[in-house]
C-alpha positions in Angstrom: 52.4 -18.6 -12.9 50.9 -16.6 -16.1 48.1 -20.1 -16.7 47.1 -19.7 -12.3 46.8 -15.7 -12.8 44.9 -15.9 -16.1 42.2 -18.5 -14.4 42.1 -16.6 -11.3 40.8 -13.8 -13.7 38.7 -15.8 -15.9 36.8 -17.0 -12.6 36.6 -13.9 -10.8 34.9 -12.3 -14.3 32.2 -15.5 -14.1 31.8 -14.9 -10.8 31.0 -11.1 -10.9 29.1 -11.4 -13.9 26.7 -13.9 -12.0 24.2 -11.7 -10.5 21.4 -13.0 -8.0 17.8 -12.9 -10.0 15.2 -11.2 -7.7 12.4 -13.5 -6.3 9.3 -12.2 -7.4 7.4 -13.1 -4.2 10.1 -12.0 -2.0 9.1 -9.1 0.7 11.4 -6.4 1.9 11.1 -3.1 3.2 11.1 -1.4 0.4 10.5 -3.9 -2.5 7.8 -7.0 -3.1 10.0 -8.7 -5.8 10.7 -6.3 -8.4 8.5 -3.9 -7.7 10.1 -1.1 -5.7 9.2 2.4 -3.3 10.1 4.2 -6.1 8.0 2.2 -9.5 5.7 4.5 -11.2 2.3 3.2 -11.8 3.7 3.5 -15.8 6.7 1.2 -15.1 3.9 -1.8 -13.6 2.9 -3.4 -17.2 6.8 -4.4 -17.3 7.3 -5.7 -14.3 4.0 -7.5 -13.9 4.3 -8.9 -18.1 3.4 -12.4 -16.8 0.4 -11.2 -15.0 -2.7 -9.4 -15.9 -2.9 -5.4 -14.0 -7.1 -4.4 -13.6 -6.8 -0.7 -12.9 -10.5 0.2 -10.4 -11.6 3.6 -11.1 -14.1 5.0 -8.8 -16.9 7.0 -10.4 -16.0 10.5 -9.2 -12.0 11.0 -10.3 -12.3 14.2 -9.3 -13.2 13.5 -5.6 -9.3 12.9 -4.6 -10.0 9.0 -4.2 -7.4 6.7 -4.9 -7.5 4.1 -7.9 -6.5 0.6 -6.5 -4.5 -1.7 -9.2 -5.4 -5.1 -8.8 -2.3 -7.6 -9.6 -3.6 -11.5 -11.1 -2.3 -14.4 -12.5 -2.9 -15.2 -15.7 -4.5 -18.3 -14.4 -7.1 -15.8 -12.4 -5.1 -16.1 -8.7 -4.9 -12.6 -7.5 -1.8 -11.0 -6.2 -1.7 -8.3 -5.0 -4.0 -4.8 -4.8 -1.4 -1.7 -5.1 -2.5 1.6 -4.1 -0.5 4.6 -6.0 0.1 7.7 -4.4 -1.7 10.0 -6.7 -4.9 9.1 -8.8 -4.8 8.7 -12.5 -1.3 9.8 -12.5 0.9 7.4 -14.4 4.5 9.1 -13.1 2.6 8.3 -9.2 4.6 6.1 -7.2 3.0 3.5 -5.4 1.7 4.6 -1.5 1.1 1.0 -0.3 0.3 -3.0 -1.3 -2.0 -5.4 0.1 -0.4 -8.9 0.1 -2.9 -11.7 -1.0 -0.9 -14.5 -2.5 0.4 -16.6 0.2 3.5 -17.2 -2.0 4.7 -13.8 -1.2 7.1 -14.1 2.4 9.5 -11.3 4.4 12.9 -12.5 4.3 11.7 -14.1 7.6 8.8 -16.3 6.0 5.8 -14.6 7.2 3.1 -14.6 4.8 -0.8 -14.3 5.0 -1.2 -18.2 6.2 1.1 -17.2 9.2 0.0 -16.3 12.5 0.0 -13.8 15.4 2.9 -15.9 16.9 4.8 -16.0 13.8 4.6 -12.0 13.8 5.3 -11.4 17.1 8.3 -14.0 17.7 9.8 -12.9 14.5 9.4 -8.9 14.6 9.2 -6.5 17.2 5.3 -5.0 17.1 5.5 -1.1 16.9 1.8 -0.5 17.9 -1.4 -2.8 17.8 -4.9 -1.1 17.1 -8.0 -1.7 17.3 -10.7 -1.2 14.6 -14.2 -1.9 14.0 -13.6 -5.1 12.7 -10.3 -6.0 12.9 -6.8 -5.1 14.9 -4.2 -3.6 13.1 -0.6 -5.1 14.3 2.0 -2.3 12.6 5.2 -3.3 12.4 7.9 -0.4 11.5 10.7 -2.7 10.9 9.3 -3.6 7.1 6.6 -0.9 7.0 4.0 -3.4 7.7 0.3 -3.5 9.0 -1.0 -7.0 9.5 -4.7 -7.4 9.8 -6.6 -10.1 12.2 -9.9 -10.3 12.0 -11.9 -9.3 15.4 -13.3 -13.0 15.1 -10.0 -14.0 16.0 -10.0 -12.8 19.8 -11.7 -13.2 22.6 -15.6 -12.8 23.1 -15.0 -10.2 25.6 -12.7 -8.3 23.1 -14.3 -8.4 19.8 -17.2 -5.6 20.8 -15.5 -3.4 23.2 -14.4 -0.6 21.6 -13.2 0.9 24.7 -10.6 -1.6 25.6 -7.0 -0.8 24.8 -5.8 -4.3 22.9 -2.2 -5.4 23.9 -0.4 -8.2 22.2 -1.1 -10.7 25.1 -4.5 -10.6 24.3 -4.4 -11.9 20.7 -4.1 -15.9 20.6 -0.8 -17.1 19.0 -3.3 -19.2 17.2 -5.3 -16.0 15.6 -4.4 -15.9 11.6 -3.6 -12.9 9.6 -6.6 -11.6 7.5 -4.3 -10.1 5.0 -1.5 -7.9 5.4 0.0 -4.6 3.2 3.1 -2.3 3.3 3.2 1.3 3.0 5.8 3.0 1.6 4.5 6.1 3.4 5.9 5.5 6.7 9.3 5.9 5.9 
């Protein structure tokens, strides 16, 4: 009896010190790997050590512009383009991320080589819209926008500023341009 109680604790210590290591390219609602809705722009260097972090700084800092922070591989493959909340603040959290790398996936697998069909079968679409060049699908569930590029619908579409686009009118075919979350919405 003591040698089947002192293995059941011996296991359930290797079990519990066994923690699950965070996929780096893994997509949530509030986190894109280790990076979280609540990272300072100062904590970014440690959790991007692997990758290079170019920092754009617009030529008037005082304007109230934002200062995107471009994420790349070592190898030169870029990541991801993170927008902090405040400019040239390093305690700033970050405000939202544009997903490039089609290595980064929701816990659903949608990345930026899926397609309207994969959004829209696997989330319910809070509000489509259209822009000048594009149409903005938002969905709230993961404080996502995902961006199709105008090219991708109809002729009669693609102009017409006017018309109110639903999701029936984009192709299940038409592929996501790139996509971002905001940390904003929430």
């Amino acid at each position: 009896m003591y040698k089947s109680f002192f293995s059941l604790i011996i296991l359930s210590l290797i079990f519990s010190s066994c923690k699950k290591e965070q996929n780096p390219f893994e997509i949530g609602k509030q986190h894109i790997g280790l990076l979280t809705d609540s990272t300072q722009v100062r904590d970014l260097k440690s959790i991007f050590a692997k990758d290079s972090l170019v920092r754009f700084t617009s030529g008037d800092e005082f304007a109230g512009s934002k200062n995107n922070i471009e994420i790349f591989e070592k190898g030169g493959a870029k990541l991801l383009v993170l927008t902090p909340k405040q400019a040239l603040d390093s305690t700033s959290v970050i405000e939202s991320i544009q997903i490039i790398d089609p290595r980064y996936k929701t816990g659903k697998n949608i990345t930026t080589l899926s397609t309207f069909k994969d959004i829209s079968s696997t989330y319910k679409i809070s509000k489509i819209n259209s822009l000048i060049n594009s149409v903005l699908i938002i969905v709230n569930e993961l404080n996502a926008s995902f961006v199709i590029d105008k090219k991708e619908l109809p002729a009669n579409l693609r102009f017409n500023m006017d018309v109110k686009i639903e999701a029936t009118h984009i192709p299940d075919n038409a592929k996501i341009k790139y996509f971002f979350l905001n940390w904003t919405m929430h």
